[in-house]
Backbone bond lengths (Angstrom), bond angles and torsions (degrees), N, CA, C in turn:
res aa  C-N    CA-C-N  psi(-1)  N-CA   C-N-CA  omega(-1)  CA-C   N-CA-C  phi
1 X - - - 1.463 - - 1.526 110.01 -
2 X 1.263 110.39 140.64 1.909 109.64 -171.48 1.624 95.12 -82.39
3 X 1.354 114.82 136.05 1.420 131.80 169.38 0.954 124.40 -61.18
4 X 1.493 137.47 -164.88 1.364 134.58 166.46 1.517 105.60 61.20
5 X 1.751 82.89 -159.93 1.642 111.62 -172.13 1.613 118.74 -51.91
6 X 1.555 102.19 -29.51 1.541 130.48 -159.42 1.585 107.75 -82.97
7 X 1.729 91.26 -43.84 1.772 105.86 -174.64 1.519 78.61 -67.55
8 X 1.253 157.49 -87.53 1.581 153.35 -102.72 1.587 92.78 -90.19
9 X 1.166 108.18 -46.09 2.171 101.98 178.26 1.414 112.52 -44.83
10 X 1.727 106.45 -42.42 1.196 127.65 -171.27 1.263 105.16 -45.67
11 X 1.236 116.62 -70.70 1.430 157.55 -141.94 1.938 83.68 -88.37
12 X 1.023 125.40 -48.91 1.550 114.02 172.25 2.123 119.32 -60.41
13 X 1.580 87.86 -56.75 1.490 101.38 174.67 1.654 119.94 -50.74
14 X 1.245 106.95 -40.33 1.169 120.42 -166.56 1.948 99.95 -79.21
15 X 1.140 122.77 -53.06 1.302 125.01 165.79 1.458 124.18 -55.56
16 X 1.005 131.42 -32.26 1.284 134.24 -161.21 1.224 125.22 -51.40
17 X 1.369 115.29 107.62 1.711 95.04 -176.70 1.389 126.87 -71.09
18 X 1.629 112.81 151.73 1.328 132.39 179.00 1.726 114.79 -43.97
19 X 1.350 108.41 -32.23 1.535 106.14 -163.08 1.572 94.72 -97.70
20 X 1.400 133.00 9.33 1.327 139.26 165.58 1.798 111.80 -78.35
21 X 1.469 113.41 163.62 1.111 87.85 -168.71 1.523 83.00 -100.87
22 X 1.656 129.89 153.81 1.263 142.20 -174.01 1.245 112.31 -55.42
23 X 1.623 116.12 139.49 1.364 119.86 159.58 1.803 123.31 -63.53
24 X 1.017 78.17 154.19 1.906 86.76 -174.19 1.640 111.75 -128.12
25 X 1.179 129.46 105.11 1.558 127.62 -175.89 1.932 96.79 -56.09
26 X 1.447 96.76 159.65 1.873 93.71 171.66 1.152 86.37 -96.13
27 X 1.645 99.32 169.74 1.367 122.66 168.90 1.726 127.71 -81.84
28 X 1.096 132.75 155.87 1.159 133.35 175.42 1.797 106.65 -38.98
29 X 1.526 119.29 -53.38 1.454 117.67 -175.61 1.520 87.48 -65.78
30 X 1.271 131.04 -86.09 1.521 118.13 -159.18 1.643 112.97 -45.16
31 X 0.996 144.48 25.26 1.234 143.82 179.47 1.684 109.73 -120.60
32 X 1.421 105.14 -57.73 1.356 113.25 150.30 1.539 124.07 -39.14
33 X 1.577 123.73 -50.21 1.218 112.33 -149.55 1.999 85.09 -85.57
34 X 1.173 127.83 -1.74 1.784 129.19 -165.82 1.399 68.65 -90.31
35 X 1.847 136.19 -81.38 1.403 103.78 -169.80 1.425 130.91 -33.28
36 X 1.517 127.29 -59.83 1.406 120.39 -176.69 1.679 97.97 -47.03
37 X 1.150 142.82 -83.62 1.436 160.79 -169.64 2.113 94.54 -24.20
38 X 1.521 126.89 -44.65 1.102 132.93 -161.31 1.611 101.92 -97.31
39 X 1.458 96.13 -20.64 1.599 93.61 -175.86 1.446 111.39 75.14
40 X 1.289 139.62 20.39 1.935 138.71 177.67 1.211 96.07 -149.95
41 X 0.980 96.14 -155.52 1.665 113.73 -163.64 2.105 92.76 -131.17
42 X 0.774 104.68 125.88 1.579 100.13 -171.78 1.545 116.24 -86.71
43 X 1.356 106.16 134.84 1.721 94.30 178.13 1.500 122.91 -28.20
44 X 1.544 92.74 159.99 1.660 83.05 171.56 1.954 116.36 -96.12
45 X 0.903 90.34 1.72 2.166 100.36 165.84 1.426 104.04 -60.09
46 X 1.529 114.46 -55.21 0.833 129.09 170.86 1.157 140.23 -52.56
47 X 1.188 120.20 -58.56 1.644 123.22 160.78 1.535 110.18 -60.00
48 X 1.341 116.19 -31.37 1.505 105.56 175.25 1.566 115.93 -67.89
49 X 1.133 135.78 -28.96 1.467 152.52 140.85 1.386 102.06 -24.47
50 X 1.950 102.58 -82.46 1.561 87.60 -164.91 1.981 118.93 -41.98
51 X 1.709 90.90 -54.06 1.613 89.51 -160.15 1.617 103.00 -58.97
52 X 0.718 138.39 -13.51 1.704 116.75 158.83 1.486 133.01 -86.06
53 X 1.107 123.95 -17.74 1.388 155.38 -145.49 1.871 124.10 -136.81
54 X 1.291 105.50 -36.64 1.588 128.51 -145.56 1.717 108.74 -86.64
55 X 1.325 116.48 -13.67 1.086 124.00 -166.06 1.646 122.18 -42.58
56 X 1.149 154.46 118.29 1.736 159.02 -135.80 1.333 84.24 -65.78
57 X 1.610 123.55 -76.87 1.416 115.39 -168.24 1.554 119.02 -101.55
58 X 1.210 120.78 -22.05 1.753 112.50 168.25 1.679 115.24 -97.55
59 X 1.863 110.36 26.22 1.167 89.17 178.05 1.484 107.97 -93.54
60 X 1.543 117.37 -150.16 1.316 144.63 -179.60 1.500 121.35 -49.63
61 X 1.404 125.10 86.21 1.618 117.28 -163.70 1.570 95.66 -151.26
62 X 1.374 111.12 116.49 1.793 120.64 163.23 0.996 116.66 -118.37
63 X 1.110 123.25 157.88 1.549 137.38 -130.06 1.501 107.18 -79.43
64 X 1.315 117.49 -2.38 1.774 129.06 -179.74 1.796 97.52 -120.08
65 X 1.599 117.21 -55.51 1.897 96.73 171.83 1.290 100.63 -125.24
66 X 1.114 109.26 157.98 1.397 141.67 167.22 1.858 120.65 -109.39
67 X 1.452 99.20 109.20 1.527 128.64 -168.12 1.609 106.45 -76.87
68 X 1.113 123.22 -34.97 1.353 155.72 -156.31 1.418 112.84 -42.66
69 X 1.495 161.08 100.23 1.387 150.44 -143.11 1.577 95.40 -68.75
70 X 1.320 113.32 -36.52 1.671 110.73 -157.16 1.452 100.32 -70.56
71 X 1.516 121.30 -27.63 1.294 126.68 -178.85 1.310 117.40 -69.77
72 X 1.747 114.20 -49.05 1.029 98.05 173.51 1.762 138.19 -81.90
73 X 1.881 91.67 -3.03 1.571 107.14 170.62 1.631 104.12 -65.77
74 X 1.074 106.53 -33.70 1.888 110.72 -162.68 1.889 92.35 -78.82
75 X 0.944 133.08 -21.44 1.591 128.41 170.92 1.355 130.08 -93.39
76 X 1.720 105.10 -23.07 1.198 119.72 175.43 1.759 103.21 -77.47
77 X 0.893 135.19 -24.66 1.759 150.88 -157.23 1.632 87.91 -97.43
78 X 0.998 117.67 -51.68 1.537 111.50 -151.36 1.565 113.73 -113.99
79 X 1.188 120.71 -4.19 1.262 105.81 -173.95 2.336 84.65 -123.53
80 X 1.332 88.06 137.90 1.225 118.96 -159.46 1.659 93.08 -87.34
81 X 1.414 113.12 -49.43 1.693 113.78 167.79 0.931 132.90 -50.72
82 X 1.324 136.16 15.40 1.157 148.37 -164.59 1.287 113.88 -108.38
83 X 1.684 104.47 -15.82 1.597 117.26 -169.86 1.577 94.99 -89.17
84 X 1.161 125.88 -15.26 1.822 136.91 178.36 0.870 97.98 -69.41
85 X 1.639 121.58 -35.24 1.968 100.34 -167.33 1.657 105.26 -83.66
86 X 1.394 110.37 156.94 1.603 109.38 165.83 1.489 127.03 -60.05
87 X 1.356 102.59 155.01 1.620 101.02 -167.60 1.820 112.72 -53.29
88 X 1.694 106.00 -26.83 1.434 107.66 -151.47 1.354 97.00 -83.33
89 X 1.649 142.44 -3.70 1.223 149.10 151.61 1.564 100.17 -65.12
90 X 1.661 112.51 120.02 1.589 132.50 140.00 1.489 123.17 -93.03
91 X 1.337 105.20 122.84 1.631 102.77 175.65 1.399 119.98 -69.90
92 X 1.488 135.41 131.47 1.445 125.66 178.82 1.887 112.43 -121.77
93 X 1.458 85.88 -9.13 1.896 90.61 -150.40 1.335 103.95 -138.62
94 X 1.383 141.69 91.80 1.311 135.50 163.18 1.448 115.40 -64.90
95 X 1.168 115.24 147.36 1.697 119.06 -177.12 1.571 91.86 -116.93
96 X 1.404 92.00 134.18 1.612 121.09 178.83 1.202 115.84 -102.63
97 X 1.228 124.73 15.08 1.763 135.02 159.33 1.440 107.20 -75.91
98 X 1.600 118.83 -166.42 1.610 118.50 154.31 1.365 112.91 -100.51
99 X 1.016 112.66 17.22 2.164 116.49 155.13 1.250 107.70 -41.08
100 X 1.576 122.02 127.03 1.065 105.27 162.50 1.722 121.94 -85.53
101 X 1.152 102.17 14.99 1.568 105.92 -169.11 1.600 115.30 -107.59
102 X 1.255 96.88 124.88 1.998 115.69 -166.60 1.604 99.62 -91.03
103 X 1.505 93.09 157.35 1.796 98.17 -176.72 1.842 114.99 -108.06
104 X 0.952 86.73 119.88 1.563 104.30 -167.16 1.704 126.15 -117.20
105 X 1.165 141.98 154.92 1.343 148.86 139.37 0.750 114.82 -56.54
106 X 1.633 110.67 160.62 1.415 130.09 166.12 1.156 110.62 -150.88
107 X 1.335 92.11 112.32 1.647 120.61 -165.87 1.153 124.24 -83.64
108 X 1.686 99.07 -7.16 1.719 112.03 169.90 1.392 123.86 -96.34
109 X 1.772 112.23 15.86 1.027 111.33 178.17 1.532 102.95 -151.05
110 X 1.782 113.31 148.28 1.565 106.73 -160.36 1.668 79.48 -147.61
111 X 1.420 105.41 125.45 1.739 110.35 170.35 1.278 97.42 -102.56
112 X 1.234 160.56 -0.97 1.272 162.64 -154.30 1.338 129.98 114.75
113 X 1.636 117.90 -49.37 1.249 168.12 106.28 1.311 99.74 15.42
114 X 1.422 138.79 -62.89 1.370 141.23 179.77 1.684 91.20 124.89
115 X 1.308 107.62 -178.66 1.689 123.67 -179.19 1.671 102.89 -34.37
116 X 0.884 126.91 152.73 1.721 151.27 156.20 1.492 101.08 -68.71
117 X 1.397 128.23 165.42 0.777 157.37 166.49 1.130 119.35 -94.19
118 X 1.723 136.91 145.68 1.385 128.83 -166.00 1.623 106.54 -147.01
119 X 1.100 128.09 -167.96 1.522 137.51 143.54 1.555 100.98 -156.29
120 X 1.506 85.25 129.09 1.586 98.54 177.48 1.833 128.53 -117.41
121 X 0.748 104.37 152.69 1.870 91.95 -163.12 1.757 89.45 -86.05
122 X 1.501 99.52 132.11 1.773 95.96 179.26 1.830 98.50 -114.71
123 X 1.427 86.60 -63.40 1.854 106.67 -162.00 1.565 103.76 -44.46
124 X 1.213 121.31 -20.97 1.510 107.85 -170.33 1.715 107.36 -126.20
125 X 1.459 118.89 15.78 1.468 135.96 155.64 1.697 101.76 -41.31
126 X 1.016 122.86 122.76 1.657 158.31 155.59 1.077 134.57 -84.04
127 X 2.051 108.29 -40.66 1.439 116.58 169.41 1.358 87.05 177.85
128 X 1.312 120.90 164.36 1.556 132.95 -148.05 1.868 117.31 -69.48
129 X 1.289 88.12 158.53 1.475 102.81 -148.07 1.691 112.05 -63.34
130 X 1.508 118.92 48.20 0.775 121.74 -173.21 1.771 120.57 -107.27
131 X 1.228 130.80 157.77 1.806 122.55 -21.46 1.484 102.58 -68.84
132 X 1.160 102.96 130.86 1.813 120.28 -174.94 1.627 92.76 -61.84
133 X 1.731 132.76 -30.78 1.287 107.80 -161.15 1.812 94.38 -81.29
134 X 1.022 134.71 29.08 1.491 121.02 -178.95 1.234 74.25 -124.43
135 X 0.983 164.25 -59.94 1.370 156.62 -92.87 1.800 121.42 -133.03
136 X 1.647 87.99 -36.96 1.739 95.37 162.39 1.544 133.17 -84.26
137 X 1.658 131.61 114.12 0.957 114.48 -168.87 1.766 122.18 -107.42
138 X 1.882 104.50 122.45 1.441 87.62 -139.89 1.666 100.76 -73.60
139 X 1.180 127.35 151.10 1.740 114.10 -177.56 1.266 100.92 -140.35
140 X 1.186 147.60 14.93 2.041 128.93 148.27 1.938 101.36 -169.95
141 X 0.930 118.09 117.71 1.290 122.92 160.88 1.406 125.16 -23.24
142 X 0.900 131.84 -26.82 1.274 124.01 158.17 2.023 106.93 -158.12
143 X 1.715 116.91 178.21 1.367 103.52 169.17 1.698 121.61 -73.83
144 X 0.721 125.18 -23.66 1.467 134.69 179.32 2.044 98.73 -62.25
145 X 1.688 120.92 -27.12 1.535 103.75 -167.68 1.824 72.25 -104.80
146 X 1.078 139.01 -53.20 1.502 131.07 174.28 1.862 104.29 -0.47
147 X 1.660 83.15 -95.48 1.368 107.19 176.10 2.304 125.52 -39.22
148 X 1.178 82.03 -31.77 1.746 91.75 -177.90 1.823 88.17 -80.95
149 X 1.044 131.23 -37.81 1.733 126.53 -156.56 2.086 98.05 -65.50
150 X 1.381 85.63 -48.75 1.725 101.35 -168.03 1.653 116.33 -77.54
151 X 1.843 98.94 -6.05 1.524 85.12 -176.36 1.391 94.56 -127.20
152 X 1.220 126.07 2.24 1.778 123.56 175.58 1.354 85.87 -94.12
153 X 1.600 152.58 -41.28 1.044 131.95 166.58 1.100 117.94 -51.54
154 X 1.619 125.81 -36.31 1.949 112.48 -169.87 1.187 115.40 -88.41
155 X 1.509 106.15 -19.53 1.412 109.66 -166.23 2.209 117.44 -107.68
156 X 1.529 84.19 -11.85 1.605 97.98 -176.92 1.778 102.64 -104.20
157 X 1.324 102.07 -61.69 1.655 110.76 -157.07 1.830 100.44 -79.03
158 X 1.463 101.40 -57.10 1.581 84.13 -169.48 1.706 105.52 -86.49
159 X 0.820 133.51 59.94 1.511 139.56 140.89 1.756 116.62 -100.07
160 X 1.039 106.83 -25.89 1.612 121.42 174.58 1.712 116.34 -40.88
161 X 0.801 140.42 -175.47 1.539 138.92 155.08 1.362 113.47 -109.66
162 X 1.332 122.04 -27.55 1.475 113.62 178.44 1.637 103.58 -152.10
163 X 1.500 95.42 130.63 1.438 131.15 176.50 1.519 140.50 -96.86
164 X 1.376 136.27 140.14 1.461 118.58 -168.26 1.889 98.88 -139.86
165 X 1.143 102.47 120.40 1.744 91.45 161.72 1.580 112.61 -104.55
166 X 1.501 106.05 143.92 1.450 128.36 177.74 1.276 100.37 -118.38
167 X 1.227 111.97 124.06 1.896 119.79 129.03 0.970 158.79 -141.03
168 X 1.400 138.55 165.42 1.221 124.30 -163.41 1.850 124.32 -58.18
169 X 1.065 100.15 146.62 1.565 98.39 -177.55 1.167 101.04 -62.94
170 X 1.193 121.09 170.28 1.709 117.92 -166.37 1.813 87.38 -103.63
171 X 1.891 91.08 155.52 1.402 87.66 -159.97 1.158 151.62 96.36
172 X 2.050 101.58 -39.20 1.309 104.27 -164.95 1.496 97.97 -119.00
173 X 1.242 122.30 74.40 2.094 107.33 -146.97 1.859 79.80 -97.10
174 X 1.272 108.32 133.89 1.651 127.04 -177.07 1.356 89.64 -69.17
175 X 1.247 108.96 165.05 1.273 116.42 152.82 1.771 131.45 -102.40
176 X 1.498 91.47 142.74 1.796 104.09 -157.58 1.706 111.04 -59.03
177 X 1.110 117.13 2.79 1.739 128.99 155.18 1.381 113.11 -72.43
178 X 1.374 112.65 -39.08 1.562 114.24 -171.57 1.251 125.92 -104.98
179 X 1.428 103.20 -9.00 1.540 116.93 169.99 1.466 106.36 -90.31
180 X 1.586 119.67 -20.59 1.432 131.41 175.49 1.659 91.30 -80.97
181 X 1.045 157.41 -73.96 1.021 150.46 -119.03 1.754 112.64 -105.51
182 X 1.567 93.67 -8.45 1.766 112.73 -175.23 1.972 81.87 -85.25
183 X 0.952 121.75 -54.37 1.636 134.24 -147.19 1.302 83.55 -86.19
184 X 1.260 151.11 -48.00 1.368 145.95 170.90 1.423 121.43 -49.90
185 X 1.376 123.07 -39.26 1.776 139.60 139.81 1.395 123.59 -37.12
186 X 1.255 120.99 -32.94 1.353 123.22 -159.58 1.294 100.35 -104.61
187 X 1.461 117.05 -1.92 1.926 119.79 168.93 1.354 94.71 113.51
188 X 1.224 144.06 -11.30 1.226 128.92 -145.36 1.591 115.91 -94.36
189 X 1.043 140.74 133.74 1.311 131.60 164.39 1.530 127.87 -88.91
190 X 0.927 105.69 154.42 1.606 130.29 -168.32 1.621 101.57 -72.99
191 X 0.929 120.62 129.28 2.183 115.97 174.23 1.132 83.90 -75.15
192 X 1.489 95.21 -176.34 2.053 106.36 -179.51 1.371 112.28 -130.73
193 X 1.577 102.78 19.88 1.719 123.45 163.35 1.058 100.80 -95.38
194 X 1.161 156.18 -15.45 1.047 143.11 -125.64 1.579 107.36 -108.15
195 X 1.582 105.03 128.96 1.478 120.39 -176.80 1.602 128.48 -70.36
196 X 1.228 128.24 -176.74 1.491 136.22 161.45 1.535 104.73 -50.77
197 X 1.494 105.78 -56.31 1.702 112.78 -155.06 1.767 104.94 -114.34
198 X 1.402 109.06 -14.78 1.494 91.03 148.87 1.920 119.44 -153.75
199 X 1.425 104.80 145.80 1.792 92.07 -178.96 1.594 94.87 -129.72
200 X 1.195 87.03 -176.05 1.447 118.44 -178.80 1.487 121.74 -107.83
201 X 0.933 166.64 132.97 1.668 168.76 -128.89 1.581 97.04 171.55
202 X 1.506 118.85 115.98 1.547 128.21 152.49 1.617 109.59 -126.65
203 X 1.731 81.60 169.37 1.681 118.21 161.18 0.837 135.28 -141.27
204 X 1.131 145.29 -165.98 1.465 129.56 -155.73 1.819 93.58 -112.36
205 X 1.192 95.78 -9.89 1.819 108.72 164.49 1.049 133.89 -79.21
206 X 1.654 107.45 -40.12 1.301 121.92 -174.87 1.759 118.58 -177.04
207 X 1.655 114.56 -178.65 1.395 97.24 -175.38 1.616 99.30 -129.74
208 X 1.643 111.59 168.44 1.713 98.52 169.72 1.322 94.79 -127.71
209 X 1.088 142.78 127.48 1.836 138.13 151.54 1.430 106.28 -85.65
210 X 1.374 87.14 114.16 1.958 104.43 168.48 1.692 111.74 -91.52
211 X 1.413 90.83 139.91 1.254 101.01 -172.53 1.633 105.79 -123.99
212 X 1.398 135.45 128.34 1.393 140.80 -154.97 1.515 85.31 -114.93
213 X 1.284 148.23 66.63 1.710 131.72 172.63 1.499 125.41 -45.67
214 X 1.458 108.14 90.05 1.702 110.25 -162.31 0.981 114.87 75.27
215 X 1.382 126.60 26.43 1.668 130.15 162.66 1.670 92.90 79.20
216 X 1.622 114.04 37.97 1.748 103.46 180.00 1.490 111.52 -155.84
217 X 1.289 93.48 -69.86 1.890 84.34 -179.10 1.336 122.49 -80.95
218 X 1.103 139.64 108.12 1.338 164.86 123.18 1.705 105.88 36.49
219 X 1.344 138.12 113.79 1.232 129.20 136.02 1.453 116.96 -145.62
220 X 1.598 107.64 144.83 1.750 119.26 -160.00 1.709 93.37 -111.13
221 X 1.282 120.62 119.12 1.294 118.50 167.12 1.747 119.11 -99.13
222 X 1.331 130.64 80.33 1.143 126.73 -140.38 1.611 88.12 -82.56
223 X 1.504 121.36 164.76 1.780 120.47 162.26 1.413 98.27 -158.52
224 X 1.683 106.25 144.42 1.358 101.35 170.16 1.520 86.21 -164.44
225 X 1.859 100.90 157.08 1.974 108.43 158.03 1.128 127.35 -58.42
226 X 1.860 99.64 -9.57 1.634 87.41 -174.11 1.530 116.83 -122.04
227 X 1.096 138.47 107.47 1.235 137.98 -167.48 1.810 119.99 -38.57
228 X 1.033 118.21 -54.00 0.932 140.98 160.13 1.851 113.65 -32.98
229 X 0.944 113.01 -88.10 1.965 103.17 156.84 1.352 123.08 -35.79
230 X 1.432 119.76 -24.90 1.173 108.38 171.29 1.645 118.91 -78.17
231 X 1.163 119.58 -41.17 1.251 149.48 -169.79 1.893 90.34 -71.83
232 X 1.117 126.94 -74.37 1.462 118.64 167.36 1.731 144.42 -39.08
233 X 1.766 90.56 -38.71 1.581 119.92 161.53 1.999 102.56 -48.48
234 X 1.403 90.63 -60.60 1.514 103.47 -158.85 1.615 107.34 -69.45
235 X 1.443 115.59 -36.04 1.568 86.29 150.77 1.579 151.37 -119.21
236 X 1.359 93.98 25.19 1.263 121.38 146.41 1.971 111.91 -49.03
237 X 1.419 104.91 -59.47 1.344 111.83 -178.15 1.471 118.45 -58.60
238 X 1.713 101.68 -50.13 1.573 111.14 179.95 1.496 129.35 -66.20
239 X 1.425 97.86 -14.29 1.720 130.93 158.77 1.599 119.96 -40.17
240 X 1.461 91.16 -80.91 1.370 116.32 -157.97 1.935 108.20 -93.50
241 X 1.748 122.87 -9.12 0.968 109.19 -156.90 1.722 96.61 -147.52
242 X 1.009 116.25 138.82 1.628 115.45 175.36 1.582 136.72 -46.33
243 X 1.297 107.67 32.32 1.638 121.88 -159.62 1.577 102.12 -119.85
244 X 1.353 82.99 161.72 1.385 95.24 178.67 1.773 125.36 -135.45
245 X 1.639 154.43 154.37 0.746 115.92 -158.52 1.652 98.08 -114.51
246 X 1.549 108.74 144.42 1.184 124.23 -167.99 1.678 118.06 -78.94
């Protein structure tokens, strides 16, 4: 399976259900005109996203953010707070909750992977985004584990019939060797998208999405058709690992 930005489009395109309405890559002009609108030149993770994915109205949008260029042209135009945040924040991801916090890059930092992933408080900015370390909230190592977190959840876990959340006791965050090596026992395999701060583990029973919160606190989203594996999964987990079920 191709890695990166490319493996996760894949991994979107390839899932997508039929009764959705189809993704549409943007075009070279609509990609361009989000640069003029952003003022830079946009990663290239990013533009590789849009052009498969990116389209104004049939692109990338779930029911909490919206990926969509037109969305983020329509926020970049109109919201005046935006000039508070620092230049090295790019907007990619509006959140469609009442969060006030938008999903962004950070262009001042490269783990290999390309920019990190962020959420930044915009809508309720007063005067500039300072000190950014209280203020930035870090949420996926790069866009490629962003994008894999939100669509192996829509497209893997909640299709299931029955679901379980685990987490770590507060305090007691396991370590990601032993929470890998408990879930490696239990039959499960590892995806081959799978990030620092979140992966994927299946069976032919069922699935778990791990979630690393800031590369720390612990949560297991178990799903399967069969009730029964779930119910066994979960204390198997509550067994062997510092969690609890939510």
């Amino acid at each position: 399976m191709t890695s990166g930005i490319q493996g996760v489009v894949q991994f979107i395109l390839e899932r997508w259900p039929a009764s959705r309405t189809p993704l549409r890559g943007a075009s070279k002009d609509e990609i361009h005109r989000l640069e003029e609108v952003q003022g830079r030149t946009l990663p290239e993770a990013y533009k590789t996203f849009l052009t498969h994915v990116g389209h104004g109205s049939d692109g990338l949008a779930w029911e909490h953010i919206d990926f969509r260029p037109s969305a983020i042209e329509r926020f970049v135009t109109r919201s005046r707070r935006l000039s508070l945040v620092p230049r090295r924040y790019i907007l990619v991801g509006r959140d469609l909750t009442e969060s006030e916090l938008e999903y962004f890059l950070d262009l001042g930092v490269d783990s290999g992977n390309g920019p990190p992933a962020v959420r930044v408080p915009v809508i309720n900015l007063e005067d500039k985004l300072e000190p950014e370390s209280e203020r930035i909230h870090p949420d996926a190592t790069s866009l490629a584990e962003m994008l894999f977190r939100e669509a192996y959840h829509d497209l893997r876990v909640e299709p299931m019939q029955h679901m379980s959340l685990h987490s770590d006791v507060r305090g007691e965050n396991p370590p990601k060797e032993r929470a890998e090596q408990v879930l490696t026992e239990l039959g499960l395999i590892r995806h081959p998208l799978s990030g620092p701060w979140v992966q994927g583990y299946e069976s032919d029973e069922g699935v778990i999405e791990v979630r690393w919160l800031k590369g720390e606190g612990l949560q297991l989203i178990a799903a399967s058709d069969h009730e029964e594996w779930i119910s066994k999964v979960g204390k198997e987990l509550r067994s062997r690992l510092p969690v609890v079920l939510i």
